[in-house]
Structure formats: structure tokens, C-alpha cells
Steps between C-alpha positions, in 0.01 A plus 500: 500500500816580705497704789611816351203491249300428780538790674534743180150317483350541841657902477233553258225483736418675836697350819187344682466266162801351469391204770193461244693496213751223614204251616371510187814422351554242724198358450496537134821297506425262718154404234727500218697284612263270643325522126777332399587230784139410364557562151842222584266278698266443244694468247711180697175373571371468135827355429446225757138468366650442204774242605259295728271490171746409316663265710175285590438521082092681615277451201720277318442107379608244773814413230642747275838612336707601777807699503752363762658838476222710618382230748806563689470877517147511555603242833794751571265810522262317737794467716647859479460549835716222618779599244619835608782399614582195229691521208327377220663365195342412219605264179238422277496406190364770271408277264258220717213355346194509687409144653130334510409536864293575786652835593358567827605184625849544363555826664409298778848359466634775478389664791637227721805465350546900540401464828728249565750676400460805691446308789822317460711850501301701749377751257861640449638314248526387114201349313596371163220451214617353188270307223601346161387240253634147500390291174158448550477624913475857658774539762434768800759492786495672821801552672588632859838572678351396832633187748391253293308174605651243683621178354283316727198681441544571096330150401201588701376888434225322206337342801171621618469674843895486512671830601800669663337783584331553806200421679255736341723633257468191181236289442713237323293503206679794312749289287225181480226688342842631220586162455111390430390793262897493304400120504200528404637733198693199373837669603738451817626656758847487679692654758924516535628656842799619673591717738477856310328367224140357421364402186146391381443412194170461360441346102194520303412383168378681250202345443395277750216215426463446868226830517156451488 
């Protein structure tokens, strides 16, 4: 209602009204739009019901048919929060067969290699996500634009308790539990770094004998 309507509106009632009549508007406004700040809120918070389900594969067998795809955005929803001010690109394969896996654990990886990577640029800069099929492997890379890792320090991130972050901030056990559970998997996991540019890249076979 613009102000003009407004007080076409309020001339319609005696002068002693008028402060009545705009409360109640006000108020009446103010609910609305509270009814749907709540209406907003609930509906993010089903969708994060739904990606933490998801993501942690509730009510599902231990190994299952996973889709490498939707592992990835499942992680990347989890971490909204922390990628307001990323740019995301994605590049995966529309085609990707789903792998024989323990999903949970995988988006495991995931999430610290995301984290990594977000890490590694502040929050401000590019994430890259890109998945294909090699032969008889699943390929996921995760890319970031950040410093890079240090020549010196590159042939020991796999090692447990060893981080660059600091005190408080990393464990050290963030890239040794990926290496276990992509190991575990029967696939690999490597890393290539230079300043600007950061690359993991995780394979998985198709169908792994190594799960019980």
C-alpha cells in the first residue's frame, strides 16, 4: 500500500482512529512477514534434514550402489554455509555409473577434501568438482585455486596427526582417515600442487572385492 492509498484509507474513518488503524497494519505486516521468515526457515531446514540424511546414507545397507555424483552435492550442501562466497564449478559426467561402496564413509572424503579446499582459499575463492569414468575406475577430482602446498610438505599431508594448520584448528587426521577408507575401497588417492592450483584426485573401482 503506498502512502497515498494509505491515507485515502485512513480518510475513511474518524480522525481519533487513524493511530489504531496504522498499528494494526503495522502489526499485521510485521506477522506476515514473519509467517514467512518461518515459512523460509523451515523449509531450509527440511532441506538440510534431508541432505544430512542423505549424506550419512540413514536407513540404508552399510554398502550399496552409490552415485559419486550425488555424493558430492549432498557434501556441498552440508557445507553451504562455508560457500557463500566460493565459486563452485561443477564437471561431472552425466553419464557415471554408480560404484559399490560404503557411501557414508566416502562422503567422508569428500567432506575433507571440500574442506580442504575452502580452507586453502579463505572462503573466497574457486572450488572445482569434476568426476568421470576411467576403464574400469570412478574418477572424482577436487580442485582449488588457493596457495597450494609446499614442495616440502606435499609428500607428507597422508601422515597421521600431520597438519599446517594451527594449533586447534586440524587434527591431522583429515586426509589419513581419506587415504584409509579410498584405500580401503580398493582405489587411490593423489594430490598435484602449485601455487594457484591444487588437485586431488581420488579413483575408485567399480566394483571393489576389498568390501565386506
Amino acid at each position: 500500500m503506498s502512502v497515498e492509498e494509505l491515507i485515502d484509507f485512513s480518510g475513511q474513518f474518524p480522525p481519533t482512529a487513524t493511530p489504531i488503524i496504522v498499528t494494526w497494519l503495522g502489526e499485521a505486516l510485521t506477522t506476515n512477514s514473519l509467517l514467512d521468515e518461518i515459512e523460509q526457515t523451515s523449509t531450509r531446514i527440511s532441506d538440510l534434514v534431508r541432505a544430512v540424511k542423505a549424506y550419512t546414507y540413514m536407513d540404508q545397507a552399510q554398502v550399496q550402489d552409490v552415485d559419486i555424483n550425488q555424493g558430492l552435492e549432498t557434501t556441498l550442501a552440508v557445507f553451504n554455509h562455508k560457500l557463500k562466497n566460493m565459486n563452485v564449478l561443477r564437471e561431472y559426467a552425466p553419464t557415471l555409473p554408480k560404484i559399490l561402496a560404503r557411501g557414508g564413509e566416502l562422503n567422508q572424503v569428500w567432506t575433507n577434501l571440500i574442506d580442504n579446499a575452502i580452507d586453502a582459499t579463505n572462503g573466497e575463492g574457486t572450488l572445482r568438482l569434476l568426476t568421470r569414468c576411467e576403464q574400469d575406475f570412478v574418477m572424482a577430482e577436487i580442485t582449488d585455486d588457493g596457495d597450494g602446498i609446499p614442495p616440502d610438505v606435499l609428500p607428507r599431508i597422508f601422515e597421521p596427526f600431520f597438519t599446517t594448520k594451527g594449533v586447534g584448528v586440524g587434527t591431522g587426521l583429515g586426509l589419513d582417515i581419506s587415504y584409509r577408507i579410498v584405500q580401503q575401497h580398493g582405489g587411490s588417492i593423489e594430490v598435484q600442487s602449485q601455487p594457484g592450483h591444487t588437485r586431488f584426485i581420488v579413483r575408485l573401482p567399480l566394483q571393489s572385492t576389498q568390501l565386506a
